[in-house]
C-alpha positions in Angstrom: 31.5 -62.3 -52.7 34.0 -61.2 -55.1 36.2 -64.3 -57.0 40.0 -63.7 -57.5 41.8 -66.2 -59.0 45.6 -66.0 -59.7 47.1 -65.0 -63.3 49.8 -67.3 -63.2 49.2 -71.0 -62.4 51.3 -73.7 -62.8 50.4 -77.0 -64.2 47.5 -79.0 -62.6 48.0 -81.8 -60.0 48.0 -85.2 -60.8 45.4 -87.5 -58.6 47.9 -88.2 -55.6 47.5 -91.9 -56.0 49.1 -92.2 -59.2 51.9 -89.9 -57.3 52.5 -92.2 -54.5 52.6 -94.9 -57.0 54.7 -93.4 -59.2 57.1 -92.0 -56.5 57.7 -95.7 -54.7 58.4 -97.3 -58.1 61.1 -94.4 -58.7 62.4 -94.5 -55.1 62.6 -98.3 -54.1 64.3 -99.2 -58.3 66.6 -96.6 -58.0 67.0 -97.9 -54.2 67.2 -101.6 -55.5 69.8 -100.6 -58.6 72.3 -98.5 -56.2 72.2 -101.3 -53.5 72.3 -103.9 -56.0 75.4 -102.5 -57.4 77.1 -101.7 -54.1 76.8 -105.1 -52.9 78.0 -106.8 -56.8 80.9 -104.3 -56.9 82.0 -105.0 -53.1 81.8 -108.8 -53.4 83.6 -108.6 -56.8 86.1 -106.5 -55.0 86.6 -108.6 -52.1 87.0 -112.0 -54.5 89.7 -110.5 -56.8 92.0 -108.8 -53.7 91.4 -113.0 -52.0 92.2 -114.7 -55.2 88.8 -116.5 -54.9 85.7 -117.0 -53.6 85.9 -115.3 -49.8 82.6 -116.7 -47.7 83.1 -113.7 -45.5 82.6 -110.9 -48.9 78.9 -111.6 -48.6 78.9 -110.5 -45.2 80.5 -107.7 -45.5 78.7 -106.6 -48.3 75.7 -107.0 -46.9 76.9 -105.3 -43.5 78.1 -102.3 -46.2 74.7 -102.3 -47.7 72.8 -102.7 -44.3 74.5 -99.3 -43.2 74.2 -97.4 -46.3 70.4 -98.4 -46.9 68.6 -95.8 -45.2 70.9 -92.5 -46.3 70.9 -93.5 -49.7 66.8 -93.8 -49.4 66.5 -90.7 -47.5 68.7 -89.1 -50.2 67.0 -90.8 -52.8 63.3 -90.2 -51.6 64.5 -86.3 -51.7 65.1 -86.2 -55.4 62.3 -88.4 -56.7 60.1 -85.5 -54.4 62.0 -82.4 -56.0 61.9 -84.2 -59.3 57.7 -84.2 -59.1 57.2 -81.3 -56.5 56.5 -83.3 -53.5 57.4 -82.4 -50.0 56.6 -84.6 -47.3 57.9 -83.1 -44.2 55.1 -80.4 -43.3 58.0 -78.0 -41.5 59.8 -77.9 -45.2 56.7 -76.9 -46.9 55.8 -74.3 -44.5 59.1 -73.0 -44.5 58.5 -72.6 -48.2 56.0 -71.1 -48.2 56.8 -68.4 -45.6 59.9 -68.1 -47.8 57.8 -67.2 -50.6 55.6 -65.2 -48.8 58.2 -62.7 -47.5 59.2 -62.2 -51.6 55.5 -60.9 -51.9 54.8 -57.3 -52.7 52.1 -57.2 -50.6 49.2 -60.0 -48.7 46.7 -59.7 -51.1 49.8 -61.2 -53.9 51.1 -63.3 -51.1 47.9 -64.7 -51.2 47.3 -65.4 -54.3 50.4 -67.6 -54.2 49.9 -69.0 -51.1 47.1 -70.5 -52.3 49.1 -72.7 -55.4 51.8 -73.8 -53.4 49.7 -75.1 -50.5 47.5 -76.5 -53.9 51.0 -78.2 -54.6 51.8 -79.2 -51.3 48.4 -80.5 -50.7 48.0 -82.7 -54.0 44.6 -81.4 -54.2 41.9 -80.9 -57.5 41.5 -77.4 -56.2 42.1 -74.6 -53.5 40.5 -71.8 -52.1 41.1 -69.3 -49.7 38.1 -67.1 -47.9 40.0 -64.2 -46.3 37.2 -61.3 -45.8 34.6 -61.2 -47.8 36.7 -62.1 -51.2 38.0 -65.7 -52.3 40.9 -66.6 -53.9 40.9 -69.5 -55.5 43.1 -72.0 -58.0 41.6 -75.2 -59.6 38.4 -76.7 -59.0 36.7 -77.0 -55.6 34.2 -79.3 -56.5 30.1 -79.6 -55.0 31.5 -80.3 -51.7 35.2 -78.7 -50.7 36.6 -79.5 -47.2 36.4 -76.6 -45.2 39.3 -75.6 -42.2 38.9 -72.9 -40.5 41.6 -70.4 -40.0 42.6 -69.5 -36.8 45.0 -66.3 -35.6 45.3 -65.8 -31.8 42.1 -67.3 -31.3 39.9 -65.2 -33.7 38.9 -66.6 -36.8 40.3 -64.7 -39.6 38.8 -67.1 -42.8 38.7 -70.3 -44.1 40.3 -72.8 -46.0 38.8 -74.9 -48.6 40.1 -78.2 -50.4 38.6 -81.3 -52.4 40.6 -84.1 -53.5 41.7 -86.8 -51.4 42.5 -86.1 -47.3 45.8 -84.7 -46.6 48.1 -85.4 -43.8 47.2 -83.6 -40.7 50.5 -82.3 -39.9 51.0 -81.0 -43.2 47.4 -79.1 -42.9 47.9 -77.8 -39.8 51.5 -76.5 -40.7 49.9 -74.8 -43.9 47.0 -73.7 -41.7 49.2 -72.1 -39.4 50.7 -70.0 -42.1 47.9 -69.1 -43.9 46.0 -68.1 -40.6 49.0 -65.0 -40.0 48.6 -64.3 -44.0 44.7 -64.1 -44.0 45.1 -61.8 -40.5 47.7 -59.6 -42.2 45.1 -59.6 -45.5 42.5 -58.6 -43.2 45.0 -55.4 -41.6 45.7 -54.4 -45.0 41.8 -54.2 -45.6 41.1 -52.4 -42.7 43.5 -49.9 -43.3 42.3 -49.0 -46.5 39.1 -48.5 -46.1 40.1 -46.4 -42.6 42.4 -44.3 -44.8 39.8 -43.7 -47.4 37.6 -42.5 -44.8 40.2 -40.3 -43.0 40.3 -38.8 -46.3 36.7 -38.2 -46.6 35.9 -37.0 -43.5 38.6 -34.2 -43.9 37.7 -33.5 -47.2 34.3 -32.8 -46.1 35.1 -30.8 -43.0 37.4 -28.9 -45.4 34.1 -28.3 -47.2 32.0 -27.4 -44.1 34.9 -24.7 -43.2 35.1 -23.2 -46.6 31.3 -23.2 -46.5 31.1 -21.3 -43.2 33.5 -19.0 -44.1 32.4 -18.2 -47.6 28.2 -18.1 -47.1 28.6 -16.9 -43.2 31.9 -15.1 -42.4 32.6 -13.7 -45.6 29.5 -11.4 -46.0 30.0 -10.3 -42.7 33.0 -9.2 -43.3 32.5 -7.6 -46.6 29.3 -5.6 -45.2 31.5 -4.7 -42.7 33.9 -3.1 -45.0 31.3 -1.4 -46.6 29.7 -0.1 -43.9 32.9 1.3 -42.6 33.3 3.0 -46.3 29.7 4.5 -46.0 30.8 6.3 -42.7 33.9 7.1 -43.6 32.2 9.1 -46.6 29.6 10.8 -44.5 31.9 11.9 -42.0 32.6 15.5 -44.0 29.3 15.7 -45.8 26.7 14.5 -42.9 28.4 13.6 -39.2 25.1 13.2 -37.5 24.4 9.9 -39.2 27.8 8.6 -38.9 26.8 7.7 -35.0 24.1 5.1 -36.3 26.6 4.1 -38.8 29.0 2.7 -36.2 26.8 1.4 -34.6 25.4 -1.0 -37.3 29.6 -2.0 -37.4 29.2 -2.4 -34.0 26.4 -5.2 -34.6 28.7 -6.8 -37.6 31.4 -7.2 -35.4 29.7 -8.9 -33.0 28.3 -10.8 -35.8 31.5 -11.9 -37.0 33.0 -12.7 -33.5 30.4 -15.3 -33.3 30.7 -16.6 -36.6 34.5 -16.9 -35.9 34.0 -18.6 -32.6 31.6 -21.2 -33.8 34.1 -22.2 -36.2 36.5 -22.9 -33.2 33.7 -24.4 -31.0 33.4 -26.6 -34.6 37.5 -27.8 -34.7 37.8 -28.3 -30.6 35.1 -27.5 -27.7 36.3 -25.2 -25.3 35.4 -27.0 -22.2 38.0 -29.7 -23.2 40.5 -26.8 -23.6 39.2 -25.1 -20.3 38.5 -28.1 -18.1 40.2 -31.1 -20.0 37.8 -34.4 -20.4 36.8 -35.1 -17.3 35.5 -31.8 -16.3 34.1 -31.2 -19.7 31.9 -35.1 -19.3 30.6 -33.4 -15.8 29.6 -30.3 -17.7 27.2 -32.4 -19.9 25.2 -33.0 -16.4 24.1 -30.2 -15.9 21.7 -29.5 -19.0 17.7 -29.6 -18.2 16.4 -33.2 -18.4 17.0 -36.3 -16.8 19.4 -37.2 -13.6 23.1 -37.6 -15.2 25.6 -39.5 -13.0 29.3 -39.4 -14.2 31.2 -42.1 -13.0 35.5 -41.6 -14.2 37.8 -44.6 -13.5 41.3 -43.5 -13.4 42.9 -40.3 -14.5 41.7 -39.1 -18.1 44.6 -36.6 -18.4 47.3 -37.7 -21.1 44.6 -39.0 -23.6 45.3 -38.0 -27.5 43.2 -34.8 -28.5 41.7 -36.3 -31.0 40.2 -38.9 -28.9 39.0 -35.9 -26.3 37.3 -34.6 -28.8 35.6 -37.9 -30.3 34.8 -39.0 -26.2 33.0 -35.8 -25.6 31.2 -35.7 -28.6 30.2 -38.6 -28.6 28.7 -38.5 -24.9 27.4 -35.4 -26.2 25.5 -36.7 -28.7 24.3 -39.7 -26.6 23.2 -37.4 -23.8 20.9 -35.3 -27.0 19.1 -38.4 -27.7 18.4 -39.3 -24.6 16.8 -35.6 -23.5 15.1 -35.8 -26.2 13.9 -39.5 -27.5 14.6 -41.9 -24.1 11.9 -40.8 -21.6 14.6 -41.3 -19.1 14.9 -40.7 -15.0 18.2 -41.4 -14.8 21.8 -41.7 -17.3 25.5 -43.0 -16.2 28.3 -42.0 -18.0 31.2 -44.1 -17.3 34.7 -43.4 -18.5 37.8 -44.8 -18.1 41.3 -46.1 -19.2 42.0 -49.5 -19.7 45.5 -51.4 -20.2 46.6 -54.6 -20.5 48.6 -54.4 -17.7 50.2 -51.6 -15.3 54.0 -51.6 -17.6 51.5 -52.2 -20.9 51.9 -49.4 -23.6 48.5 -48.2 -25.0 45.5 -49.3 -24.3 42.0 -47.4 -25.4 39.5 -45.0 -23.6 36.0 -46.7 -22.7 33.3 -44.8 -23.0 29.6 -45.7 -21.4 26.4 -43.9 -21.7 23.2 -45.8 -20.4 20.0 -44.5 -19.6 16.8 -46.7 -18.1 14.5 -45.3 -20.9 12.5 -47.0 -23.3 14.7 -48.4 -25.3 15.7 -48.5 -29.1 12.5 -49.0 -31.3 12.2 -51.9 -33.2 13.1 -51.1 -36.9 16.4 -48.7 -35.9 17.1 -46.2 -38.6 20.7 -44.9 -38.7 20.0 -41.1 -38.2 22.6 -38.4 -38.0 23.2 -38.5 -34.6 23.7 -42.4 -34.6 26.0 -41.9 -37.9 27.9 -39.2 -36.4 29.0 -41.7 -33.1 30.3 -44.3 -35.0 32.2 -42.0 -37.4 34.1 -40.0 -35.1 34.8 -43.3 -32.9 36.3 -45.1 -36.6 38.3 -41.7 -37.3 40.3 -42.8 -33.9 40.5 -46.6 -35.0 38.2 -47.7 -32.5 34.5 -48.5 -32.6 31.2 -47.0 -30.9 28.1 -49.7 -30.6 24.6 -48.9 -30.0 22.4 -51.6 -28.1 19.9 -52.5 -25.4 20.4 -52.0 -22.2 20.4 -55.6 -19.9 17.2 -54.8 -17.6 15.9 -51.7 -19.8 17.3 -49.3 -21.8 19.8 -47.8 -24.3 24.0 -48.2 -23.9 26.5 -46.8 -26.2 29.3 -47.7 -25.8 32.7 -46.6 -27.5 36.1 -48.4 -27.1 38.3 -45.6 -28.4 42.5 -46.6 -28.7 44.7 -43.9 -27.1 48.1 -44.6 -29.2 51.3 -46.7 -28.2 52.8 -44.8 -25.3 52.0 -45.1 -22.1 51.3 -42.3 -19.6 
């Protein structure tokens, strides 16, 4: 688990007793000083306009002093906090905070200063943030931290640790709140990268496959080709009888080349999707030697993104492979279908099922090609593509593929 801690920290945190100490002594003597003086200056004032002592000045300073005494200790409390950092209305810290946050370059900076100013806010000895698989931390934790979870939509997305003394629960769950969207929005950033880097890798090494192909399998073709097409051309004056089994060596080239040419195709996009789309192109994978294949399609399957055409029937490919070959199966289902939030919902993904009543997954799995190759072309989509036992016997795979923002 990787440690981060922030360049920049600001001085530590005194112990939060000697702070509430030290902030009632500040608050209630300036309070005592300014109500002291109102209610001198008012009765002075009220003797020298009588011309004496006035029984009634008392009372009306006091009455003055009465009204005044809880906005001048509101007003008063404020500056003793912004004079040593304290904020105790939770909805003004977290309104900080997200103020601060928006000024962040990006989450993973956001937060690393998240993580100070809820130090701050908090009054604790240390902070630390566990927002997948790295911590971010300021101050010391201590043997035994308090952990809080953090909680977006339901899904925890990391935790919280604190040690010092116990906050106010308000003012943890406000801070919670906010640094629940921040780890979720740490965790996007994450994901993205890592989906980008292998976007990028995965085209780089079909780039490497094609040039491959074409340089150790197309390209000789073609260049014997050539020169058998020279070599005929040459013996046409000199000897035209053995032009005839010249041609037909180009003959056999050509055809060599065609298929060369239309495996590389067959490689980019499978015809059946072109010829029959994706749900005529699942019912063609029944009909291979082997074990009984149902195909069971929920919904229409036309308007899904080529891309996740492809990754669907390759992937039900690839299932239906290992099961000919490793299940020892009677019978598979393949089960398809489109599923939305609701009927007005934009998006939604493509489910994909493949279950056979074999004999199941060994074991000690080891991630082969074929297993490798499912869950790759299901993360080149965004979506994912898991590999389990079947309830009552049996392999499922099944892929959850997303099929993009607009609706059909």
């Amino acid at each position: 688990m990787a440690v981060t801690t922030p360049p920049a920290q600001p001085p530590a945190a005194r112990p939060s007793g000697v702070h509430a100490v030290l902030n009632g002594v500040l608050v209630y003597g300036a309070l005592a000083l300014v109500t002291g003086g109102i209610y001198s200056g008012l009765t002075w004032l009220t003797g020298t306009l009588s011309g004496g002592e006035d029984p009634v000045a008392g009372l009306v300073a006091a009455l003055t002093v009465g009204a005044i005494f809880r906005p001048v200790r509101l007003r008063l409390q404020r500056a003793v906090d912004r004079l040593l950092r304290v904020e105790h209305d939770p909805y003004r810290v977290a309104d900080r905070l997200s103020r601060t946050l928006q000024e962040a370059v990006d989450p993973a900076e956001g937060l690393a200063t998240a993580v100070v100013l809820v130090r701050q806010a908090l009054r604790a000895d240390g902070v630390a943030v566990e927002v997948h698989g790295s911590t971010v931390t300021d101050g010391e934790l201590g043997e035994r931290p308090v952990e809080t979870p953090l909680v977006w939509h339901g899904e925890p997305v990391g935790r919280l640790l604190s040690s010092g003394p116990a906050p106010s629960p308000d003012l943890l769950n406000a801070l919670t709140q906010q640094l629940a969207e921040l780890a979720h929005a740490v965790r996007l950033t994450a994901d993205l990268r890592r989906s980008r880097e292998h976007i990028l890798t995965t085209r780089e090494e079909e780039r490497r496959r094609l040039r491959r192909d074409l340089h150790d399998g197309l390209g000789p073709t073609l260049a014997s080709l050539a020169m058998t097409v020279d070599e005929a051309r040459i013996r046409l004056e000199r000897d035209p009888e053995a032009v005839e089994g010249l041609l037909i060596r180009v003959r056999d080239q050509m055809g060599t080349a065609i298929i060369d040419v239309r495996d590389l195709v067959y490689g980019l996009r499978p015809p059946a999707l072109k010829d029959l789309g994706l749900a005529g192109s699942l019912r063609s994978l029944a009909d291979a030697p082997g074990p009984r294949v149902d195909i069971a399609l929920a919904g229409p399957l036309n308007n899904v993104p080529p891309a996740v055409e492809v990754a669907a029937y390759r992937i039900a490919q690839e299932a239906l492979t290992n099961v000919r070959r490793h299940a020892q199966a009677t019978t598979t289902l393949v089960r398809a279908e489109v599923v939305r939030a609701n009927a007005a919902a934009a998006g939604g993904e493509l489910r994909l099922s493949i279950a056979d009543d074999g004999i199941g997954l060994p074991e000690k799995v080891r991630g082969g090609v074929g297993l490798l190759s499912m869950r790759e072309r299901a993360a080149e989509t965004g979506g994912s593509c898991t590999i389990g036992p079947r309830p009552g016997g049996g392999t499922e795979v099944v892929a959850r593929l997303p099929i993009g923002t607009e609706a059909p």
